[in-house]
MARZABA-480069 format. One record per atom (N, C-alpha, C): residue number from 0; residue in one letter; atom name; x, y, z. Coordinates in pm, 1 decimal, always signed. Atoms other than C-alpha are relative to their C-alpha. Layout:
<rs>
+------+------+-------+----------+----------+----------+
| pavo | guvo | kolke |       px |       py |       pz |
+------+------+-------+----------+----------+----------+
|  NUM |    a |    CA |        X |        Y |        Z |
...
+------+------+-------+----------+----------+----------+
</rs>
This chain:
<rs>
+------+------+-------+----------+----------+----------+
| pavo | guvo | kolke |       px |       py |       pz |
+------+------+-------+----------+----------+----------+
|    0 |    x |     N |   +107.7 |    +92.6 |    +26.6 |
|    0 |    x |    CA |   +189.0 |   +810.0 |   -964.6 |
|    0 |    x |     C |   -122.6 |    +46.7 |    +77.1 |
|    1 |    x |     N |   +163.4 |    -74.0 |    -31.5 |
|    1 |    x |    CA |   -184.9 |   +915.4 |   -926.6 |
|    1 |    x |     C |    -51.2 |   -136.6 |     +9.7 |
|    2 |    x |     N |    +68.7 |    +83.0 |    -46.2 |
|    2 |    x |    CA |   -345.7 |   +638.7 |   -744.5 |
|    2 |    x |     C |   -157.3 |     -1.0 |     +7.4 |
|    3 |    x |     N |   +135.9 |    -60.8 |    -49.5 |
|    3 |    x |    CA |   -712.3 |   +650.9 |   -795.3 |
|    3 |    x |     C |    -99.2 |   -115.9 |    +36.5 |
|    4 |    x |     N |    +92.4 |   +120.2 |    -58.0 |
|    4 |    x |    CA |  -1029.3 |   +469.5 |   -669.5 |
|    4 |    x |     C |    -32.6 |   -133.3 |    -84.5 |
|    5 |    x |     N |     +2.5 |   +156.9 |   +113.1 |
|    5 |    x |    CA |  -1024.6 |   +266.1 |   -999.2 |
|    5 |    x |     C |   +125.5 |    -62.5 |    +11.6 |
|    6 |    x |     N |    -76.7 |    +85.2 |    -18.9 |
|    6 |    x |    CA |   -697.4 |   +135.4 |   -930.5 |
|    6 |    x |     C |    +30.6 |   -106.0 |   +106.4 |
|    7 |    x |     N |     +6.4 |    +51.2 |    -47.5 |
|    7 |    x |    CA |   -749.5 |    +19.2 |   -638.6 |
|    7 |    x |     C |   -100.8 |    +59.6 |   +163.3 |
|    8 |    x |     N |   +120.2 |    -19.7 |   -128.5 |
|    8 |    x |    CA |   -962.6 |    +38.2 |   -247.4 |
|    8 |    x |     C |   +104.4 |    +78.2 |    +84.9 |
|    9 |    x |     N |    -39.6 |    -60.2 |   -117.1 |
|    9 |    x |    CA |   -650.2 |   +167.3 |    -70.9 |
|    9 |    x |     C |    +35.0 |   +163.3 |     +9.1 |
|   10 |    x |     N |    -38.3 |   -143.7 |    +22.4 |
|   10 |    x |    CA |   -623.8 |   +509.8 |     +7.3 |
|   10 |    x |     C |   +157.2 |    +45.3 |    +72.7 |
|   11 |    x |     N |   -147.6 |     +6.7 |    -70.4 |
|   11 |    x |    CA |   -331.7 |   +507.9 |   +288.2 |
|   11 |    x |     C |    +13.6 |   -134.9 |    +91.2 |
|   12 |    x |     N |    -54.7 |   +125.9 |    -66.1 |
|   12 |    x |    CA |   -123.3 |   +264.5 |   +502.9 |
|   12 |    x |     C |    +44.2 |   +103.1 |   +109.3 |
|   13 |    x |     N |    -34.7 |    -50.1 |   -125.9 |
|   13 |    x |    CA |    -94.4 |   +319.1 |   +865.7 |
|   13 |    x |     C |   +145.3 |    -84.1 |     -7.8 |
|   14 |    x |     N |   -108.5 |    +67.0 |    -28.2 |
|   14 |    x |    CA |   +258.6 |   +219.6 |   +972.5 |
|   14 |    x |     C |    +17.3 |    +27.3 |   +133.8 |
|   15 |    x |     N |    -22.9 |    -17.5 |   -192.1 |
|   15 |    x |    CA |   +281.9 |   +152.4 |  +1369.4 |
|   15 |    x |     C |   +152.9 |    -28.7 |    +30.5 |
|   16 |    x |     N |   -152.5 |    -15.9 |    -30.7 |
|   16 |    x |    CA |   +595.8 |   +291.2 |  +1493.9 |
|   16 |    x |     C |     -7.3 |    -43.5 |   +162.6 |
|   17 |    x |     N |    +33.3 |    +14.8 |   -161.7 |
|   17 |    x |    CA |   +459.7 |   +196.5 |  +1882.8 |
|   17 |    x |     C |   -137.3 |    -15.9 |    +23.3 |
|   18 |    x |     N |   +171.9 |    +26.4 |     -6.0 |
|   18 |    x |    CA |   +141.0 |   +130.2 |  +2048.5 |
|   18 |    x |     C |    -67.6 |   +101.4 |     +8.6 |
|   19 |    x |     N |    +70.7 |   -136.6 |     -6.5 |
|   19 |    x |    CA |    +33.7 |   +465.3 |  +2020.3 |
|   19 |    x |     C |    +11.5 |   +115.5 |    -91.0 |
|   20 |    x |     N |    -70.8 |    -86.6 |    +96.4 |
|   20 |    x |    CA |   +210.8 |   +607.3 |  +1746.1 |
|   20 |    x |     C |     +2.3 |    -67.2 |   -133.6 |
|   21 |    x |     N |    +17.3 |    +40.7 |   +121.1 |
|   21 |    x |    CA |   +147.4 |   +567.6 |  +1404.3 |
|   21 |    x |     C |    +53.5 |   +109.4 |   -156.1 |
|   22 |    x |     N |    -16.0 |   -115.7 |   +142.4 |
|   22 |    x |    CA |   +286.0 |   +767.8 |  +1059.2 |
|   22 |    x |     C |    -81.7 |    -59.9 |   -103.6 |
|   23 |    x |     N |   +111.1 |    +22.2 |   +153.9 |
|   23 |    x |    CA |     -9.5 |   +785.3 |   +791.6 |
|   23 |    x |     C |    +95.0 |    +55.7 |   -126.9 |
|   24 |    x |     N |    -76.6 |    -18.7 |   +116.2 |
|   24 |    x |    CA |   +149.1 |   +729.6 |   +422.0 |
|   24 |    x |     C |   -118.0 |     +1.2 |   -100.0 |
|   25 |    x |     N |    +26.6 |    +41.7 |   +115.8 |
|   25 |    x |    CA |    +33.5 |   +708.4 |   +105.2 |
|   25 |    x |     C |    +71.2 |   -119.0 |    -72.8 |
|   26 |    x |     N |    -22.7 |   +130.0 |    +25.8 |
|   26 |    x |    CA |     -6.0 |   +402.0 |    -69.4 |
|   26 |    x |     C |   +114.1 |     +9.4 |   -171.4 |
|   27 |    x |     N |   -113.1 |    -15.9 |   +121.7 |
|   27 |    x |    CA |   +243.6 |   +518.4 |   -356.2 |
|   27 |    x |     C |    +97.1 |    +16.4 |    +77.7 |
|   28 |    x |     N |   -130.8 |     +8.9 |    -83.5 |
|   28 |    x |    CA |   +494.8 |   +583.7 |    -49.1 |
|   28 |    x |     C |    +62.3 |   -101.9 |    +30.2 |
|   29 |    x |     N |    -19.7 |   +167.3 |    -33.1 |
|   29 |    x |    CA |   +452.8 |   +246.3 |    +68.9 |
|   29 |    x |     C |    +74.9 |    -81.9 |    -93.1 |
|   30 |    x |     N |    -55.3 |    +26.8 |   +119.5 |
|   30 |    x |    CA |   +503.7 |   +132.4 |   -278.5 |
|   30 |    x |     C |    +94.0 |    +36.0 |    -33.4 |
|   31 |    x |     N |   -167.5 |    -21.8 |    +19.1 |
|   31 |    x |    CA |   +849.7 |   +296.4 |   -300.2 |
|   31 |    x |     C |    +50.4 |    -18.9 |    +75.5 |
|   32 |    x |     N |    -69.6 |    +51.4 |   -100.6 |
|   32 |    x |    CA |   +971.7 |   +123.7 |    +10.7 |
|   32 |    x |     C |    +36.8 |    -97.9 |    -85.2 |
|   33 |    x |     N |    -69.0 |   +144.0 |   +107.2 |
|   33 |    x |    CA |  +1192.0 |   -211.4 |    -93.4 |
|   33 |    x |     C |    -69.7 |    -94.1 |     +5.8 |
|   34 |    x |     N |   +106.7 |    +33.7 |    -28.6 |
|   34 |    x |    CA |   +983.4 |   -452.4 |   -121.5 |
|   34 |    x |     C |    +60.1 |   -113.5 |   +138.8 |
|   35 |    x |     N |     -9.4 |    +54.3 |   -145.4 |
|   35 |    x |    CA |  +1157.1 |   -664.0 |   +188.5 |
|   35 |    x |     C |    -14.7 |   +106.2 |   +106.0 |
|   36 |    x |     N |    +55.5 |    -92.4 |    -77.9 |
|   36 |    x |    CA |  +1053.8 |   -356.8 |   +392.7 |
|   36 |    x |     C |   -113.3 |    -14.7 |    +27.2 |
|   37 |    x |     N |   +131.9 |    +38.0 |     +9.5 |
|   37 |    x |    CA |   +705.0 |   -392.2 |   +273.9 |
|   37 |    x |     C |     -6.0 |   -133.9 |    +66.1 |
|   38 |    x |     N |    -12.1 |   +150.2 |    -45.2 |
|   38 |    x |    CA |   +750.3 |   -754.2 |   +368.8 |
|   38 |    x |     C |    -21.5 |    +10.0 |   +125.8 |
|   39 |    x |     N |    -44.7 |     -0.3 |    -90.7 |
|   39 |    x |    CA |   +892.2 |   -669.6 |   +695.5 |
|   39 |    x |     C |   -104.5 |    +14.6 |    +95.3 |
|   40 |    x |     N |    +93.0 |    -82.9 |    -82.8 |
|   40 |    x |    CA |   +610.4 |   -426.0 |   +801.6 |
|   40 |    x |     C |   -116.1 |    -71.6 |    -15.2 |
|   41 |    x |     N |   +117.0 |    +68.3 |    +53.6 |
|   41 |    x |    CA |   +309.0 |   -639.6 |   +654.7 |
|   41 |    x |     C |     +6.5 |   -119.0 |   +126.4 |
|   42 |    x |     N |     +0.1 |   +133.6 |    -95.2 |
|   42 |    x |    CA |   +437.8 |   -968.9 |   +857.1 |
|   42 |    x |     C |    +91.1 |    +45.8 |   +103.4 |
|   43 |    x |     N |    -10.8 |     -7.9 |   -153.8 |
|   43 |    x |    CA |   +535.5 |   -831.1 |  +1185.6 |
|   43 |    x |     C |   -148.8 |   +136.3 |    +33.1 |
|   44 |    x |     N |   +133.3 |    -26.8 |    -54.0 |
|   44 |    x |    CA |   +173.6 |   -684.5 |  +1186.2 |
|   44 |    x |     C |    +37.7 |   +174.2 |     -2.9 |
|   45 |    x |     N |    +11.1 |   -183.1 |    -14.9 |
|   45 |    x |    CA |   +290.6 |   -272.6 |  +1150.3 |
|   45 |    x |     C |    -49.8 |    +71.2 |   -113.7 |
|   46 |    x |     N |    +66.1 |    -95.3 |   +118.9 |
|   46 |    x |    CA |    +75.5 |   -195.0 |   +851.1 |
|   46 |    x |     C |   -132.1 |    -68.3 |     -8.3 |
|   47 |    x |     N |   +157.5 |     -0.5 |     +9.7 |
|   47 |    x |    CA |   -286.9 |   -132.6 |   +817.2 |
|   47 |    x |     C |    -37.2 |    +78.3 |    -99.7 |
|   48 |    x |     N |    +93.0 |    -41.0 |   +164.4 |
|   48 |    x |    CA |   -468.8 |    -72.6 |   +511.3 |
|   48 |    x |     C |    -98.3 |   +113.2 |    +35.3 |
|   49 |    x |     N |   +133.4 |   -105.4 |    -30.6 |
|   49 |    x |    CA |   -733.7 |   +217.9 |   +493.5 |
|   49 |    x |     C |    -69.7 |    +16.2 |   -154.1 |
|   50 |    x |     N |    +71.8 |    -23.8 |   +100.6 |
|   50 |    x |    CA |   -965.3 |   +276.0 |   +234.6 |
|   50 |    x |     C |    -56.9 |   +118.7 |    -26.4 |
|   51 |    x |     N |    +14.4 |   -114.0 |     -7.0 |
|   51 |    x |    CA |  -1073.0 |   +594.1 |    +72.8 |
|   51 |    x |     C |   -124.8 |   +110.9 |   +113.9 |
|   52 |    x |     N |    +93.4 |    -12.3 |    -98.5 |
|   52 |    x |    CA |  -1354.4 |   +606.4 |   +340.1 |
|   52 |    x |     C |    +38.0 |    +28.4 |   +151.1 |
|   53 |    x |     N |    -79.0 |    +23.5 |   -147.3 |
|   53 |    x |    CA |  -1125.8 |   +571.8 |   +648.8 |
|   53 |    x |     C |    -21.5 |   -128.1 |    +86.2 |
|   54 |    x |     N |    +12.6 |    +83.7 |    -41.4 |
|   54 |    x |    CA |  -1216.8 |   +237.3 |   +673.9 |
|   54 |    x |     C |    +99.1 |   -118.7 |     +1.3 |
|   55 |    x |     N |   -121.4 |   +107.0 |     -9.6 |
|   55 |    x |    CA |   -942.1 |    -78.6 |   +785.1 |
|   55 |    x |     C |    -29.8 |    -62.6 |   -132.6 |
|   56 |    x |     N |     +5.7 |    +64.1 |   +101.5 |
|   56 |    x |    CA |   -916.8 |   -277.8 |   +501.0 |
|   56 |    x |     C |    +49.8 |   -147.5 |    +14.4 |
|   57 |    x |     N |    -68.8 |   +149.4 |    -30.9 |
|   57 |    x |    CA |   -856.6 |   -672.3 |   +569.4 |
|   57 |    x |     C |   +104.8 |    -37.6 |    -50.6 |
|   58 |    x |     N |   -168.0 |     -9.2 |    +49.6 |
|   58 |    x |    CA |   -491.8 |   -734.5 |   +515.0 |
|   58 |    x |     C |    -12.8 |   -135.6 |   -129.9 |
|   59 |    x |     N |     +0.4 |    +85.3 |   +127.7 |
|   59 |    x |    CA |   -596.6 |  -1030.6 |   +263.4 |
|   59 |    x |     C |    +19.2 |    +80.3 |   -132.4 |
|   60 |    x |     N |    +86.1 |   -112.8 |    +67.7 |
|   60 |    x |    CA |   -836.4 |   -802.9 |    +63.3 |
|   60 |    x |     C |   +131.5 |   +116.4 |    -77.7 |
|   61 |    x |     N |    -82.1 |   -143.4 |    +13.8 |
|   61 |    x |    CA |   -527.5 |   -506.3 |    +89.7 |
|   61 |    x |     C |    +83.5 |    -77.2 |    -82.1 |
|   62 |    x |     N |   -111.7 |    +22.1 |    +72.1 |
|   62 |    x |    CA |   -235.6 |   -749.8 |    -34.7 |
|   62 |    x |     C |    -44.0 |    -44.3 |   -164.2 |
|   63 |    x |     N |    +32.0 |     +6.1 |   +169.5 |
|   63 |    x |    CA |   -468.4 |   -870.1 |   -379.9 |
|   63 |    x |     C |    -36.6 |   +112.2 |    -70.7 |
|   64 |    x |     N |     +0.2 |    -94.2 |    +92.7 |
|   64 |    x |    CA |   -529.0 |   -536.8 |   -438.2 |
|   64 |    x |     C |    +94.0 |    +76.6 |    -64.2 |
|   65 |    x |     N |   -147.8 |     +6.7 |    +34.3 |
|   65 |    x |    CA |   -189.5 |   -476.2 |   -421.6 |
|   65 |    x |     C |    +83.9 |    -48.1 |   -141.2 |
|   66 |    x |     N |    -55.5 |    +54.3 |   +145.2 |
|   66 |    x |    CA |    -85.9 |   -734.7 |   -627.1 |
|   66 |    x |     C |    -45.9 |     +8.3 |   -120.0 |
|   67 |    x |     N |    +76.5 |     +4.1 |   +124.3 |
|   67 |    x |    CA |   -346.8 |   -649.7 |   -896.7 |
|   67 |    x |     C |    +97.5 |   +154.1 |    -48.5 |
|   68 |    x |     N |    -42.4 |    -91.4 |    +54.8 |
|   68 |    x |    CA |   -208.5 |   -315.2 |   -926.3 |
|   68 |    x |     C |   +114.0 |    +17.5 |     -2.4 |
|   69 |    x |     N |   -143.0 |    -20.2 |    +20.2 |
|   69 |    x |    CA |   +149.9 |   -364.0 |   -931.3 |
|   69 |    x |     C |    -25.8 |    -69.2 |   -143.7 |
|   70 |    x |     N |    -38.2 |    +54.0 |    +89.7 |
|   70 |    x |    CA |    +65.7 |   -634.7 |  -1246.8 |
|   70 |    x |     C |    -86.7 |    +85.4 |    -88.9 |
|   71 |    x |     N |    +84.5 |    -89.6 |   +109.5 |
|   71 |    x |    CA |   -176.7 |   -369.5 |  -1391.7 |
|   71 |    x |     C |   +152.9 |   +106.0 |    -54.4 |
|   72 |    x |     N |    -73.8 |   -139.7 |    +52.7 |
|   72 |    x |    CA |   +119.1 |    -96.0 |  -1420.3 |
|   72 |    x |     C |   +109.0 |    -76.1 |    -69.8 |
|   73 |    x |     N |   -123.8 |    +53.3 |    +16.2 |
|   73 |    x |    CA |   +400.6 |   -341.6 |  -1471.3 |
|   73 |    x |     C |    -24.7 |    -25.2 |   -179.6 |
|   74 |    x |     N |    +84.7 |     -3.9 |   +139.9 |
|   74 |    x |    CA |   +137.7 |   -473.5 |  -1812.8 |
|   74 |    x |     C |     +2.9 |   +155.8 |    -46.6 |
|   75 |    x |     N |    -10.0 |   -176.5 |   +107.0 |
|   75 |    x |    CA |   +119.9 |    -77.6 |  -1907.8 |
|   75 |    x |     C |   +158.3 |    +30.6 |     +8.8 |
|   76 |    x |     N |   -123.2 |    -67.3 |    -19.6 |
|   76 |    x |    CA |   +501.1 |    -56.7 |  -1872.1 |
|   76 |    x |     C |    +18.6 |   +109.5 |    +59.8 |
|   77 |    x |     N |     -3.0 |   -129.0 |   -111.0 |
|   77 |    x |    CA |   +478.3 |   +213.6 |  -1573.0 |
|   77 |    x |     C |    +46.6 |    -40.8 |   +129.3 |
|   78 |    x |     N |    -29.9 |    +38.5 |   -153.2 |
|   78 |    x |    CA |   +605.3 |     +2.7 |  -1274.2 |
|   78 |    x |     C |   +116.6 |    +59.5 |    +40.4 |
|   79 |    x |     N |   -103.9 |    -84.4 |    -28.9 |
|   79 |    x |    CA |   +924.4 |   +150.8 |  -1298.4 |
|   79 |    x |     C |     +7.6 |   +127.3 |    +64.7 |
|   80 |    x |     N |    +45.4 |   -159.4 |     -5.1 |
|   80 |    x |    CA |   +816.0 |   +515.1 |  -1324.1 |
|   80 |    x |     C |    -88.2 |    +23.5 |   +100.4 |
|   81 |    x |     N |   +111.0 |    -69.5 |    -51.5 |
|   81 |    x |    CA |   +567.0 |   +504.7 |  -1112.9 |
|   81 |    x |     C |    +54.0 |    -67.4 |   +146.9 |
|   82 |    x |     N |    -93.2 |    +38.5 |   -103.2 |
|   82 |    x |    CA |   +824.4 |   +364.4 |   -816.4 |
|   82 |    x |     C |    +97.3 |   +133.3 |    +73.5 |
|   83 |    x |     N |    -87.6 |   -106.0 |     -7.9 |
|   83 |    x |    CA |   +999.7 |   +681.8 |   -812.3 |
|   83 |    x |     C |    -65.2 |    +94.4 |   +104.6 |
+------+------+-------+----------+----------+----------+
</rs>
């Protein structure tokens, strides 16, 4: 899955493994975690949004863009495929 600026603002997701340590993903990586993972990491505060700019992205802001583009692919029949 080719994520682009028309689908949505995020470019990657920080994931804080410690207070000093962080692994930068891609937001199609993220997206093939389960989604109680995603859950997990979102509400105990270890994921931060970035935008193609390198800018934070307000975790509101990050989860409707989210949800817009999971019901955009799911409507094109690609949510599956594009999970992989």
């Amino acid at each position: 899955m080719n994520i682009s600026n028309n689908d949505t603002n995020i470019a990657q997701v920080a994931i804080k493994n410690s207070e000093t340590d962080y692994q930068i993903i891609t937001l199609h990586e993220f997206l093939k975690k389960g989604s109680s993972e995603r859950t997990s990491l979102v509400l105990g505060k270890k994921a931060e949004f970035i935008d193609f700019e390198g800018n934070k992205i307000n975790l509101l802001e990050a989860l409707k863009s989210i949800t817009e583009l999971i019901k955009k692919l799911r409507s094109e029949g690609t949510l599956v495929d594009s999970m992989r």
